[in-house]
C-alpha positions in Angstrom: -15.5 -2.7 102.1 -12.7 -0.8 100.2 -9.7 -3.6 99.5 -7.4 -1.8 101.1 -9.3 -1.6 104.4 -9.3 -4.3 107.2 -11.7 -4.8 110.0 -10.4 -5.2 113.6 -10.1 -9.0 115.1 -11.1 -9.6 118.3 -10.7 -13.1 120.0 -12.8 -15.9 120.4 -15.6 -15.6 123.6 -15.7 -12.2 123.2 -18.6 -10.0 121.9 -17.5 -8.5 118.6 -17.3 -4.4 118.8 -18.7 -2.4 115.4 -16.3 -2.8 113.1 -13.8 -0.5 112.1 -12.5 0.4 108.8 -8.5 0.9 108.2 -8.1 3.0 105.6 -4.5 3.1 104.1 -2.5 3.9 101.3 -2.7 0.5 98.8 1.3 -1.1 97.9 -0.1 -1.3 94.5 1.1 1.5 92.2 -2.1 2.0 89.8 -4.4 1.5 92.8 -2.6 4.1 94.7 -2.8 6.3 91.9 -6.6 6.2 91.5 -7.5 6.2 95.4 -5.4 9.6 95.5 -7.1 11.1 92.3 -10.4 10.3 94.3 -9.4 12.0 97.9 -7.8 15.1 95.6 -11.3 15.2 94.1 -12.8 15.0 97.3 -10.9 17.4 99.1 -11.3 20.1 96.5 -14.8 19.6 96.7 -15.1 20.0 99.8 -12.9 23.0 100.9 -12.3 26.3 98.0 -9.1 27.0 99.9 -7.5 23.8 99.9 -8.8 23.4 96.1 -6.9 26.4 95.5 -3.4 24.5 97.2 -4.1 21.4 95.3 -4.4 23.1 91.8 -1.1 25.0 92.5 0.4 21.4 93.6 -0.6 19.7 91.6 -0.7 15.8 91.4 -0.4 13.9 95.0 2.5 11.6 95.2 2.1 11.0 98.7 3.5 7.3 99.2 4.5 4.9 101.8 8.2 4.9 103.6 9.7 1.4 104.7 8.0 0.2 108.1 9.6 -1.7 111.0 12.3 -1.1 113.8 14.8 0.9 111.5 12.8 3.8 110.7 11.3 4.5 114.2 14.7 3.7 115.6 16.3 6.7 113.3 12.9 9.1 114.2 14.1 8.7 117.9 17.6 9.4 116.9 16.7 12.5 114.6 14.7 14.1 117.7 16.5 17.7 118.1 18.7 17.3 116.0 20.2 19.0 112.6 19.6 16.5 109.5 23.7 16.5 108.8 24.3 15.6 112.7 21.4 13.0 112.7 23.1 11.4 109.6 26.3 11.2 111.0 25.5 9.8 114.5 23.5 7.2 112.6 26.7 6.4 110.3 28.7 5.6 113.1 25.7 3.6 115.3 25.5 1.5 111.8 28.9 0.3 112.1 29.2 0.5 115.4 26.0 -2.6 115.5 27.6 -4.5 112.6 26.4 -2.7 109.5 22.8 -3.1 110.2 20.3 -1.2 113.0 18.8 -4.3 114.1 16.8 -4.4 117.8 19.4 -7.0 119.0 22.1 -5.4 117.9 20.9 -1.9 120.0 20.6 -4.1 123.1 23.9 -5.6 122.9 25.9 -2.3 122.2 27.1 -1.2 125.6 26.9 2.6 126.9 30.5 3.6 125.8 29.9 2.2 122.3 27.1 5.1 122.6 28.9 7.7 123.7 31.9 7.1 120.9 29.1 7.4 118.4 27.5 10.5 120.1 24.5 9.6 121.3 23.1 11.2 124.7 22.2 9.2 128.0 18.7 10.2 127.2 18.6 9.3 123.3 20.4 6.1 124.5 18.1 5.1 126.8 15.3 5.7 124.5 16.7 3.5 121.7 17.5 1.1 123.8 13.8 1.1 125.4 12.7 0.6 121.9 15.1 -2.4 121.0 13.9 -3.8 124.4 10.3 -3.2 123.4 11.3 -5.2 119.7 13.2 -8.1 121.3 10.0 -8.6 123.3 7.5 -8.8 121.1 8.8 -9.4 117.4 5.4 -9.1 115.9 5.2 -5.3 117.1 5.7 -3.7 114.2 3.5 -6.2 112.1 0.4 -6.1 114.5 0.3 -2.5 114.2 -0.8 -2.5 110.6 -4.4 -4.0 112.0 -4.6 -1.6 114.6 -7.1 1.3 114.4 -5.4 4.9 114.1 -5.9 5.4 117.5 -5.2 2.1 118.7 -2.3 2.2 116.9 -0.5 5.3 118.1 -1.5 4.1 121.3 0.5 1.3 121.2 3.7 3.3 119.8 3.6 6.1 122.7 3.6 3.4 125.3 6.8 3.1 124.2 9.6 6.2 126.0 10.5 8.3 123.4 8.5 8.0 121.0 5.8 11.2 121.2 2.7 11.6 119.5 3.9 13.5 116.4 6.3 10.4 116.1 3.6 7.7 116.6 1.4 10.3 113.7 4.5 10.7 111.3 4.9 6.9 111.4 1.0 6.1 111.1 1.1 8.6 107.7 3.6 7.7 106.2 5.1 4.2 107.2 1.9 2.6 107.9 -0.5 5.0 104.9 -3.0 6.1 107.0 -4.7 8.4 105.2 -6.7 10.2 107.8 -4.2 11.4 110.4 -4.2 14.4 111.4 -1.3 16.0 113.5 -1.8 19.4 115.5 1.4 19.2 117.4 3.4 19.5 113.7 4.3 23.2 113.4 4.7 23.0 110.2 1.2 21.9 109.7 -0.2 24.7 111.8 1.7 27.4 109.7 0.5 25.9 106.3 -3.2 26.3 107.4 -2.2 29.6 109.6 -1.1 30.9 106.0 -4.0 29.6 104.1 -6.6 29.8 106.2 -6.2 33.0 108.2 -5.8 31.3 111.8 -3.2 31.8 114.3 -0.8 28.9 114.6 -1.7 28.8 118.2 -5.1 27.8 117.4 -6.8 25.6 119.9 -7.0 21.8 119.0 -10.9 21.7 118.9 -10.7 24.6 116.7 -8.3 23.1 114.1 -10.1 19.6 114.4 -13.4 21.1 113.3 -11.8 22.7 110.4 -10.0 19.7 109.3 -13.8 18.0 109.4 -14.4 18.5 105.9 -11.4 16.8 105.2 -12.0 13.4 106.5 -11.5 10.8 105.9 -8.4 11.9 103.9 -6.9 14.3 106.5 -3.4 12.4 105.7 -3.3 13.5 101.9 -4.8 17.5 102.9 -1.4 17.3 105.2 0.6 16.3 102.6 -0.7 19.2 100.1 0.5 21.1 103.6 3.5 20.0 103.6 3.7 20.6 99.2 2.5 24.0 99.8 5.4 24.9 102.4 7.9 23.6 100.3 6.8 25.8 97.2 6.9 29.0 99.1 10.2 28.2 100.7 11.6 27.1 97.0 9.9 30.7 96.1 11.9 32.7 98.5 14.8 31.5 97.3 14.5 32.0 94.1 13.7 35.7 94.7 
């Protein structure tokens, strides 16, 4: 088994399922480094088109974002709105719990200490939902990184607010899973609408069997998606 993959635990008395391997980016620098040569190998292998994305790219630098309560907390908060707005509202929540977003602090501020910082009844309740959902079970966050993908986004959507293309934007790049693959992102669908031809209202089943050749490093072909967006929009602006 690759070291940076884990199997699945299952408790005592009960019969062990096959085991499934977690495959995510590795903390370690050089190792990181070499396991994303290998899936930029593999992927231009494997598809002409995406080869062509990733020469243009160049190098992946896809890494890992801090994981925890602070970073889902400020991808609720961001939901709908513009990056400067986001930043402010979460200035103001900051001081408003003390200096730091912590899961006890959100419980404890009360619904006017919301409002002052410009948060929604909706947004509120969400963030509060997910404090709840922290104060609760402190090991949340930690027993997601043995959870399976699937398992794992799962466990993030049974909390409100937080949607599947949250639960997938966490998994990719809080948790480095590096074969996510998420069809509700737009801006994944107009990277392969422009790339590959297809409309950007493809079906699912459609864009899933296109993304087969991909696996099991669907994570990094999204990132190069993601690369390949930026260029053209850096290109635009330049003309």
């Amino acid at each position: 088994m690759p070291r940076n993959a884990r199997r699945s635990v299952v408790s005592p008395g009960t019969a062990a399922p096959p085991p499934m391997v977690i495959l995510a980016l590795p903390q370690d620098e050089a190792e990181r480094g070499r396991l994303l040569a290998r899936a930029r190998r593999r992927l231009m292998r494997e598809d002409r088109r995406l080869a062509e994305v990733i020469k243009a790219v160049g190098p992946c630098v896809y890494g890992r974002r801090p994981a925890g309560f602070p970073t889902l907390f400020h991808s609720i908060l961001r939901q709908q709105l513009s990056g400067k707005a986001a930043a402010t509202i979460a200035g103001r929540l900051i001081q408003a719990c003390g200096g730091e977003i912590t899961p006890e602090a959100v419980t404890a501020l009360h619904d006017a200490g919301f409002a002052a910082c410009g948060v929604s009844r909706q947004k509120r309740d969400y963030l509060r939902g997910l404090a709840a959902a922290a104060v609760a079970s402190p090991t949340l966050f930690t027993a997601l990184e043995e959870l399976h993908d699937e398992a794992a986004i799962e466990a993030l959507t049974a909390v409100k607010g937080i949607g599947r293309w949250t639960a997938e934007m966490y998994l990719m790049f809080s948790l480095g899973r590096l074969d996510v693959l998420p069809l509700g992102d737009v801006s994944i669908r107009a990277a392969i609408a422009d790339i590959y031809g297809i409309s950007r209202d493809a079906t699912a089943a459609r864009l899933t069997k296109l993304a087969e050749s991909w696996r099991p490093y669907r994570s990094v072909a999204c990132w190069y998606f993601y690369a390949h967006l930026d260029a053209a929009k850096q290109r635009a602006k330049a003309s």
